[in-house]
N, C-alpha and C positions, 0 to 999 in steps of 0.2 A: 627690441631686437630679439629673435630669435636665434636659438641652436639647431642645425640639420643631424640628427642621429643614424640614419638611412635606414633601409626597411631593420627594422628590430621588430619584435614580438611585444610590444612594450604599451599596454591597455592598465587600466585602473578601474576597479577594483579586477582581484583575477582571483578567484575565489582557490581555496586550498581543500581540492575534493582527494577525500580516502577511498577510495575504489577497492571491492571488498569481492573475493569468488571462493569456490572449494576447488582444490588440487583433484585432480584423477583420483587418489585416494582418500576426498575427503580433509584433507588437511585446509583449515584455513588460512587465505592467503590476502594481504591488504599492498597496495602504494599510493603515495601519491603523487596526485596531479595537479598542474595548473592549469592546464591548457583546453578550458571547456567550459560549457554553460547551455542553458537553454537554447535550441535551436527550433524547436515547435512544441505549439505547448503540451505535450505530451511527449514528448521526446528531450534529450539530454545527446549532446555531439564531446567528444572528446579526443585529442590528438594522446594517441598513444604508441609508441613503436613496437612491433612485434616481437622483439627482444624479450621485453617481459612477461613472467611466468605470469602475469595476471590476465596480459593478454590472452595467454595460450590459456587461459583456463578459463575465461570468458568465451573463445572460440570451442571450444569442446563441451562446456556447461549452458551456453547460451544466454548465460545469466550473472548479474552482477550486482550488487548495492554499492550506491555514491552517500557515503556519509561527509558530511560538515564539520571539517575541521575548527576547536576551539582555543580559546585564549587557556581554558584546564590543561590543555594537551598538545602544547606544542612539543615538546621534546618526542611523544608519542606520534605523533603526524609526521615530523620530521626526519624521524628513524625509518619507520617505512619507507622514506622516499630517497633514503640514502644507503638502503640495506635495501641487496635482492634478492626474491624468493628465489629464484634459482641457484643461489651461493647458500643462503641461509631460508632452510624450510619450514624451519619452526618461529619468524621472526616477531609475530604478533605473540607470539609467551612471551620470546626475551623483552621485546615492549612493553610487555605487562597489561593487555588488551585482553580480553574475555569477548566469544563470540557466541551465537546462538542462530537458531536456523529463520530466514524467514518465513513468514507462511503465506510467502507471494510467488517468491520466485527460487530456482537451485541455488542458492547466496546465502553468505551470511552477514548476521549485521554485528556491530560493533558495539556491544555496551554501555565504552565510553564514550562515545559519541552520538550526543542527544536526538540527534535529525537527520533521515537518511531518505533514501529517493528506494527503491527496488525497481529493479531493472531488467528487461526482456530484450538480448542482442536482435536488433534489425539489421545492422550489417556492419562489416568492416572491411574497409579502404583499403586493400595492403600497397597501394601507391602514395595515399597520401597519410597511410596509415590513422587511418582516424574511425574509432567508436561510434555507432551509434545506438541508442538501447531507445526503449518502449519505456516510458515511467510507468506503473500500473501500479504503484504504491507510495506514497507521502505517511511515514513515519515518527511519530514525534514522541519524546520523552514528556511527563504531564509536568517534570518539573520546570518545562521550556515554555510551557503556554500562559498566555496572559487568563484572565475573569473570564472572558470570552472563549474560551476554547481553544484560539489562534495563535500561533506561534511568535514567541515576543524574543525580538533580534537581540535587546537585552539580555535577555535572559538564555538564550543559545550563544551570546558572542562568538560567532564566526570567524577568524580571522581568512586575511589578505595577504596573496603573495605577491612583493615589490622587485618585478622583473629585472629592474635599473638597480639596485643595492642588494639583491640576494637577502631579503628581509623578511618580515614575517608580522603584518599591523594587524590592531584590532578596527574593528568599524567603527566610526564615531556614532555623534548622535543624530535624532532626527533633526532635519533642518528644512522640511517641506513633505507637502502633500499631491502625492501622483494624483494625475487626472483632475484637478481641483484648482493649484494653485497657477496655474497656465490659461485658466476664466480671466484674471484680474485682468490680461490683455487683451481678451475680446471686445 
């Protein structure tokens, strides 16, 4: 038997992206989001409402970094997305986040946070208020990557925001192989 929830927002895994710009004066600015993921592969779709200064500074910067939020940094993730840059301007110090420029895009990235996407605004929805940016950077920390150069989920542990409990999971382990293990049934 089933339970009926009716339309909710309510997907698994929903990744915990830090969305990162500079204020009109420079000032750096982070929140987060759940509400977004790949939508072309070069592109990155995000539900954001206009309220936020990160929007408005996305809309005027054109530009933005999506860092990955980790299992090191939940309380640091957290606070951005409960604290807002338009009440609190300076909120990435009181976090204790350290930022630096990148040399992709007018953004900046976040230190503490190993793996980040740079971002070139394509457009924003002010109806269904939603992000879309240009990736034209994949960022990685060398302490994130496996032998091979690639990025090891291990070693980034990502966490997941749990729509249905207000929670906050890490990714388990692997437990299969894309593109590969979906042969046995041919």
């Amino acid at each position: 038997m089933r339970k009926n929830f009716g339309a909710k927002p309510f997907t698994y895994p929903q990744p915990v992206l830090i969305i990162a710009t500079y204020g009109e004066d420079g000032t750096p600015d982070a929140m987060n989001a759940a509400w977004g993921g790949i939508s072309e592969s070069n592109q990155i779709s995000m539900c954001l409402s206009a309220g936020h200064k990160t929007v408005k500074n996305i809309l005027a910067r054109k530009a933005f970094t999506v860092s990955m939020a980790d299992e090191a940094h939940v309380v640091e993730a957290d606070y951005v997305g409960i604290v807002s840059g338009n009440k609190v301007p300076d909120k990435l110090e009181k976090a204790g986040l350290h930022t630096f420029p990148s040399e992709f895009v007018d953004a900046p990235l976040i230190e503490e946070f190993p793996m980040a996407l740079e971002c070139r605004l394509i457009s924003y929805d002010t109806e269904y208020e939603r992000v879309v940016g240009e990736i034209v950077n994949v960022n990685a920390d060398e302490k994130i990557l496996d032998e091979n150069g690639k990025i090891d989920p291990a070693k980034l542990k990502p966490i997941t925001f749990d729509p249905v409990n207000y929670t906050y999971l890490a990714l388990g382990e692997k437990v299969g192989n894309a593109f590969k293990d979906g042969n046995l049934l041919k």
